[in-house]
Steps between C-alpha positions, in 0.01 A plus 500: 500500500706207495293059526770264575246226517529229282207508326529880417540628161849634451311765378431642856853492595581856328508766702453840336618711814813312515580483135416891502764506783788267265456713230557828682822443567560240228431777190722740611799251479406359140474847375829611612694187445354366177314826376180274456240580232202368426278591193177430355351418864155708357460203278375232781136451489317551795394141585749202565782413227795314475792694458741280314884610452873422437697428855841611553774582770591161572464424894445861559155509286358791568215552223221499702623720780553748255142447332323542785661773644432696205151356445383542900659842428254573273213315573478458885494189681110442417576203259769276609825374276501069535843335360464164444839389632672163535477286815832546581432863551219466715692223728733702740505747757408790205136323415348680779639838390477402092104418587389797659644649153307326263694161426313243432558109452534483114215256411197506264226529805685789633560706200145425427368648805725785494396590143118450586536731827642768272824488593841562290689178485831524377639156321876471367487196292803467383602461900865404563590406168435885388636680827848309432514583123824577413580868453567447111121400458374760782265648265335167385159368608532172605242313675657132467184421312296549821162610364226428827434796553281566182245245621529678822368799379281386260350239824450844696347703202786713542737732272858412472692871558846430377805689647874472439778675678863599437783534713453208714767247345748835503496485908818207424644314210295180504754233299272228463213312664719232576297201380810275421667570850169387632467171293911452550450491881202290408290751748238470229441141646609545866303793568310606205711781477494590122702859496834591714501890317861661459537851558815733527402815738657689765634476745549155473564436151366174346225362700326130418139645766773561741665739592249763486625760292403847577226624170602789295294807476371433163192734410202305449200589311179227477261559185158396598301444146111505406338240598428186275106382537562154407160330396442843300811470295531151446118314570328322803759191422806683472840343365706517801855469250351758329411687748837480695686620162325805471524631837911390469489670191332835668737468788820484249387788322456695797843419618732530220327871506589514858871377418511811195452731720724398730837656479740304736505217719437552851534865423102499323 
């Protein structure tokens, strides 16, 4: 299943056998470590859409795992999951493996073609300014004023399906983003490092990336919303601010309900 030539679409590099294998044995861990939910997944349309949501769990993201475990679950492995992911990601010894999953470069061609073939392409763009949020502001949409992927959409003649998910930023206590350790070292200017994220965890205890602190079993539930036809609701020359509020506004909503019902930390 897999195209390693250059000129192949990323596209072709998922592998739906070996993404069916992952998630066998990947599910069974979420669900019995973090207790994983995932609701409203009989609102996605049946064509391609861009599945747009909150990112948490600091180094140890794990939104999408969790979506499309749930999702391929459900659905089957007819219609693939794309995450348009940063090139760091998709640099190492994992880009093989992350590939054959669905990751894709995160660029406007190739969530375009995704969304075309039909595919689900998940976007987080608040990226690592939201999965470092401090714990105090864990149940804040914030996407650093990053608003691209409404023309994205709208470019593809897509819906925007928003989702939001709890429990992620409970896995440690995120201190701070560590923006003004960054600038102090001046790693902002050596090597365009703009975060250095502080964390306190176990078994390590405060970590600045390193060490790697172990995550805590926090139950984690992801909200997956209707979806948003974008041209319908706001005209063929849509505001893009105005767009991006309301679909921040949606996504609040949906998680201060989330963080109601939620009755303790890490506990759920």
């Amino acid at each position: 299943m897999t195209d390693n030539s250059e000129d192949a679409s990323e596209l072709t590099k998922w592998d739906p056998e070996f993404t069916k294998r992952v998630m066998g044995w990947l599910r069974p861990l979420l669900k019995a470590y973090h207790r994983i939910e995932v609701r409203g997944l009989e609102a996605l349309p049946p064509s391609g859409a861009l599945i747009v949501s909150n990112h948490s769990g600091g180094l140890f993201a794990i939104d999408v795992p969790i979506f499309a475990s749930e999702y391929y679950q459900r659905f089957g492995y007819d219609r693939p999951v794309y995450t348009l992911s940063h090139d760091v990601l998709l640099s190492g010894p994992q880009a093989g493996t992350l590939q054959r999953t669905g990751f894709i470069h995160a660029s406007h061609d190739n969530a375009e073609e995704a969304l075309r073939s039909g595919g689900l392409v998940v976007v987080f763009p608040g990226g690592d300014h939201d999965v470092y949020r401090p714990t105090r502001g864990a149940n804040s949409i914030d996407f650093a004023g990053r608003k691209g992927y409404v023309k994205a959409a709208v470019n593809a003649g897509v819906p925007i399906v928003p989702a939001v998910g709890i429990g992620g930023q409970e896995t440690q206590l995120f201190l701070s983003r560590g923006s003004w350790l960054a600038k102090t070292l001046r790693l902002d200017k050596l090597m365009r490092v703009k975060i250095i994220p502080l964390s306190f965890g176990v078994p390590f205890g405060l970590s600045a990336v390193l060490p790697l602190n172990v995550p805590l079993p926090a139950k984690i539930v992801i909200q997956v919303l209707p979806p948003i036809d974008v041209v319908e609701q706001f005209g063929d020359d849509p505001d893009v601010d105005a767009v991006d509020a309301h679909v921040r506004s949606v996504m609040q909503e949906a998680l201060d309900e989330l963080a109601e019902q939620r009755r303790l930390p890490v506990v759920g």
